[in-house]
C-alpha positions in Angstrom: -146.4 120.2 -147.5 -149.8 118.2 -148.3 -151.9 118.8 -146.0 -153.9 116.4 -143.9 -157.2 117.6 -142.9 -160.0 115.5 -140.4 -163.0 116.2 -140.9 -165.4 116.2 -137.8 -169.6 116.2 -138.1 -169.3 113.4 -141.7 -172.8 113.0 -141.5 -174.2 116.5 -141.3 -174.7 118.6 -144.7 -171.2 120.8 -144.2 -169.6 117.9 -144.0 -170.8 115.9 -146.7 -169.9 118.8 -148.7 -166.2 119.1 -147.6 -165.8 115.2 -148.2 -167.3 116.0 -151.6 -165.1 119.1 -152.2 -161.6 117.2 -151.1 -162.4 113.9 -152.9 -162.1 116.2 -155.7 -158.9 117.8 -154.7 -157.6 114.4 -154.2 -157.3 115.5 -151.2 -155.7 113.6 -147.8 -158.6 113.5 -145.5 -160.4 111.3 -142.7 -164.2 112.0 -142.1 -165.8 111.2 -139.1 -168.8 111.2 -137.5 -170.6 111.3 -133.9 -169.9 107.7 -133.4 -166.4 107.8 -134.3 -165.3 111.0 -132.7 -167.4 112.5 -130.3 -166.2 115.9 -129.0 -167.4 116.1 -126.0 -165.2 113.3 -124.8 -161.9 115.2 -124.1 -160.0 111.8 -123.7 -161.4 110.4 -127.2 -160.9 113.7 -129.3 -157.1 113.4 -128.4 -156.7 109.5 -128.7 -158.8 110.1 -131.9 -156.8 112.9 -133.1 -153.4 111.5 -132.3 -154.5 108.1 -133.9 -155.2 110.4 -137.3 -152.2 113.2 -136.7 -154.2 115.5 -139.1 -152.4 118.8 -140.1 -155.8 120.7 -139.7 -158.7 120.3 -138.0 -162.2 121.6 -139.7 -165.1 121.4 -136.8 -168.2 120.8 -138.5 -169.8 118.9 -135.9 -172.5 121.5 -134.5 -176.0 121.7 -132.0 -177.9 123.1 -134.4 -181.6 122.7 -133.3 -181.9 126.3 -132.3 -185.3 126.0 -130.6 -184.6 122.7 -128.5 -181.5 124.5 -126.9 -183.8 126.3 -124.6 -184.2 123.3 -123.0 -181.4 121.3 -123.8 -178.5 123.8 -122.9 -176.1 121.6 -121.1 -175.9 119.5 -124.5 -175.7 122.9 -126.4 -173.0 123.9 -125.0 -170.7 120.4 -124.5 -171.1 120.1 -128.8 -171.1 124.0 -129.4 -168.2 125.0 -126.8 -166.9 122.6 -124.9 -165.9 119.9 -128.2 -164.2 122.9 -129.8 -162.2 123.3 -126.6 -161.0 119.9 -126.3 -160.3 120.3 -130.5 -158.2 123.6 -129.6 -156.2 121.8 -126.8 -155.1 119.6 -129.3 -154.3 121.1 -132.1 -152.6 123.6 -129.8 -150.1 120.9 -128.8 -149.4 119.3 -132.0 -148.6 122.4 -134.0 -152.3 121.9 -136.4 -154.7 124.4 -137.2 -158.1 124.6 -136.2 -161.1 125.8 -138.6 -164.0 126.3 -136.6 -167.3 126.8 -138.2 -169.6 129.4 -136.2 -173.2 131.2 -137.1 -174.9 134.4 -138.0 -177.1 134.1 -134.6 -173.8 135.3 -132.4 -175.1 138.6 -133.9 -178.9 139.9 -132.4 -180.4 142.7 -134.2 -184.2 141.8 -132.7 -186.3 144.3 -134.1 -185.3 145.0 -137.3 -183.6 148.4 -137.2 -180.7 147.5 -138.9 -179.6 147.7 -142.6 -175.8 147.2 -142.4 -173.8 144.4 -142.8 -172.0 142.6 -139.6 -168.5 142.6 -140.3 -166.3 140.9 -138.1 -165.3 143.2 -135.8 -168.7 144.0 -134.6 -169.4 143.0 -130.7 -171.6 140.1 -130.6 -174.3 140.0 -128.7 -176.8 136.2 -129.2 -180.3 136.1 -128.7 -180.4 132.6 -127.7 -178.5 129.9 -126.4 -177.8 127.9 -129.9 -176.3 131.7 -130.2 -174.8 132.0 -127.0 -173.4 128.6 -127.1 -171.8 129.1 -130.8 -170.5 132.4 -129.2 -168.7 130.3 -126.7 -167.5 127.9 -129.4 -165.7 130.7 -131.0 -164.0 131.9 -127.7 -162.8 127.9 -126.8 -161.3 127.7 -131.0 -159.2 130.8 -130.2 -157.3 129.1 -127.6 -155.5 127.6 -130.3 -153.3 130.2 -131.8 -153.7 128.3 -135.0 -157.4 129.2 -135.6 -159.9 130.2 -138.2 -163.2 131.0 -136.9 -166.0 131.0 -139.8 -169.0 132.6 -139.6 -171.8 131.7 -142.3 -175.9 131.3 -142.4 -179.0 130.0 -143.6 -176.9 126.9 -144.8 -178.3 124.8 -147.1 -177.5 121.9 -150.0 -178.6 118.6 -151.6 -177.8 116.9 -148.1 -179.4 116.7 -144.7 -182.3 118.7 -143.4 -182.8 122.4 -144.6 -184.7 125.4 -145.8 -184.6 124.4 -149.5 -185.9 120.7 -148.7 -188.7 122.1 -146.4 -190.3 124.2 -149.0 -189.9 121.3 -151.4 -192.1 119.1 -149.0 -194.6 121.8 -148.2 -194.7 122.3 -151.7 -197.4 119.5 -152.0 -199.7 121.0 -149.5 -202.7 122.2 -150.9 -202.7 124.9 -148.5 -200.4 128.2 -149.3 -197.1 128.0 -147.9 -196.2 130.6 -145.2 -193.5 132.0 -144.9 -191.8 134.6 -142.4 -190.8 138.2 -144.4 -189.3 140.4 -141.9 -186.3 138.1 -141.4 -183.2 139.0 -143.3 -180.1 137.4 -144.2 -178.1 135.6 -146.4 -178.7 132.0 -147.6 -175.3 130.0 -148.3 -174.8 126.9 -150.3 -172.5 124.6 -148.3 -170.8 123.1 -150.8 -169.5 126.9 -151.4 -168.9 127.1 -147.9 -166.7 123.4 -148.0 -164.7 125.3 -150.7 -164.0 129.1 -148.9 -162.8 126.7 -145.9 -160.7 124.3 -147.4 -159.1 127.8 -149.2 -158.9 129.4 -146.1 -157.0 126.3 -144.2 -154.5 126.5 -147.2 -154.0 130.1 -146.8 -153.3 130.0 -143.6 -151.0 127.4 -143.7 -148.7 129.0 -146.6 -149.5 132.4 -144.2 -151.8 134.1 -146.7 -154.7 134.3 -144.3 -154.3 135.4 -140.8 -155.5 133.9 -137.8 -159.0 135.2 -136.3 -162.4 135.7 -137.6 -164.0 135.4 -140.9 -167.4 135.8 -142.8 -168.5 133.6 -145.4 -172.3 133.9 -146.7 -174.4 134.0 -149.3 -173.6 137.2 -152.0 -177.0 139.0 -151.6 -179.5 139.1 -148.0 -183.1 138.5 -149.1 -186.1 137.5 -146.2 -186.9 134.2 -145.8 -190.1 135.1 -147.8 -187.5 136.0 -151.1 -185.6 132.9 -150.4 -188.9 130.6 -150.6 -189.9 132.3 -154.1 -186.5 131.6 -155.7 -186.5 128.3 -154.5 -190.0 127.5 -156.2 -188.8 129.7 -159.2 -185.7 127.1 -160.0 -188.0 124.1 -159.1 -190.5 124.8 -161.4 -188.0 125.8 -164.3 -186.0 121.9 -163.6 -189.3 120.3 -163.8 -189.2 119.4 -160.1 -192.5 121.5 -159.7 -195.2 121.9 -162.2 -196.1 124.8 -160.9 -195.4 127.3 -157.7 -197.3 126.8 -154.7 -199.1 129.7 -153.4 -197.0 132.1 -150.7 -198.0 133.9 -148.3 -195.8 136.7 -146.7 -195.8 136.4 -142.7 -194.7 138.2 -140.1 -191.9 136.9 -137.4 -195.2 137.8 -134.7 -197.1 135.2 -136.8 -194.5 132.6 -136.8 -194.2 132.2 -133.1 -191.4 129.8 -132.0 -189.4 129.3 -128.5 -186.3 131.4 -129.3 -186.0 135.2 -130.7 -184.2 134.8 -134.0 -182.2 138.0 -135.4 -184.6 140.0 -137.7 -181.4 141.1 -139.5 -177.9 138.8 -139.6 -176.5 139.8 -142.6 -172.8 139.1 -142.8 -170.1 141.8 -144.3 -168.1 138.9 -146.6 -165.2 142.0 -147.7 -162.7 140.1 -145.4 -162.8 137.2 -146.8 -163.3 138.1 -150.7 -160.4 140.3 -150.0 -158.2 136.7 -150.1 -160.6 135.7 -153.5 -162.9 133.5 -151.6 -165.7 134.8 -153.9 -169.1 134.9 -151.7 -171.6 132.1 -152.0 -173.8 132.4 -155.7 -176.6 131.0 -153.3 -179.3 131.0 -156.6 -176.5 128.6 -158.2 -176.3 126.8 -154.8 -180.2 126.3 -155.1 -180.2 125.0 -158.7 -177.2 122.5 -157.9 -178.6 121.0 -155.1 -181.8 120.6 -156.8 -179.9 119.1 -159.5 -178.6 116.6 -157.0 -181.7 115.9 -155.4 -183.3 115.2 -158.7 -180.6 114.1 -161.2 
């Protein structure tokens, strides 16, 4: 059967990737943003969703503005938990599947005692309320006994706002760019991620993949610190830099900020590379978004 897939959170850099990735499957797929499908609107996600009948359902609409969710925790939550409800209602009752896209910050290893992998089994325990609320998100998707629940981190690509564009810009500072170096995880290129997903919603249709939880990340943690001097590396060797910018290694205590991020979210990826979803080749990921950015 050829599946039909709607794509929600078009605008945001996941899902500029997944339109990206099925144009090129040829793919049947509708895209749509905040303004056409707004999930926290239970009565438009199923007039929407009925209008588009899709076969599966990938949520990449998201809260992701980790420190504002302090203060903004009623929206948090009705993006994060609540519009993946209404999506699982849904999908439950018209026999589609749901792939629900969820974060490394569900996990909370604060003080950086930890060298292990999360795997997926692991009890999750969020530092914060963009955590708590993704958390929740997960918890609402599994109401539909069609789910996949997706776990990744430190997205970036060519699109949107991210890491990789923020050193770019800081980049032409004279000052030396500092950057936190007790953080550890792993970086993901989201137009690897738009792949494992799209695979996964296959696999689970044809019942190769089973329902539940899954990690998809980049295929080595660094610190934040590591992920800055690659990024300079690759800019500088494309010509997008002439040269480096000076680094400076930082502490999280130096970097002070609303919320208490995990000093080590590293995700276990065994689970899903078990099915042949490689994990993300995030160096690669760098050097084709730069590519993009500067063709």
């Amino acid at each position: 059967m050829r599946l039909r897939y709607l794509i929600t959170g078009a605008d945001g850099q996941l899902g500029r990737c997944l339109q990206a990735h099925l144009t090129a499957l040829n793919a049947d797929f509708i895209a749509l943003n905040s303004t056409d499908l707004d999930i926290t609107r239970p009565a438009m996600v199923n007039s929407v969703l009925t209008q588009h009948a899709p076969n599966v359902v990938i949520n990449a609409a998201a809260y992701n503005a980790v420190d504002a969710a302090e203060s903004d925790r009623t929206h948090a939550y009705a993006v994060n938990a609540d519009g993946p409800g209404y999506i699982a209602a849904w999908c439950e009752a018209n026999d589609a599947w749901l792939v629900q896209v969820s974060s490394d910050y569900v996990f909370g290893s604060e003080f950086g005692d930890r060298a292990e992998s999360y795997a997926e089994g692991e009890l999750p325990a969020p530092l914060s309320v963009y955590g708590r609320s993704k958390l929740a998100g997960e918890l609402a998707a599994a109401s539909c006994s069609r789910h996949i629940i997706v776990r990744t981190s430190w997205l970036f690509s060519e699109y949107g706002n991210n890491f990789v564009k923020t050193m770019l810009r800081l980049a032409s500072q004279s000052l030396p760019v500092r950057v936190v170096n007790d953080q550890v995880g792993c970086p993901t290129y989201a137009g690897d991620l738009a792949a494992a997903l799209v695979t996964l919603a296959v696999l689970a249709q044809t019942g190769d993949a089973e329902v539940g939880v899954y990690h998809f990340a980049g295929d080595h943690a660094v610190t934040w610190f590591e992920f800055a001097q690659v990024v300079f590396a690759q800019a500088v060797e494309l010509g997008v830099l002439e040269q480096a910018p000076a680094l400076k290694a930082i502490s999280t205590a130096e970097y002070p900020t609303t919320v208490k991020r995990p000093a080590f979210s590293a995700l276990d990826c065994s689970k899903i590379n078990a099915l042949g979803v490689a994990s993300s080749d995030w160096q690669l990921g760098i050097r084709l978004s730069l590519l993009a950015m500067f063709p």
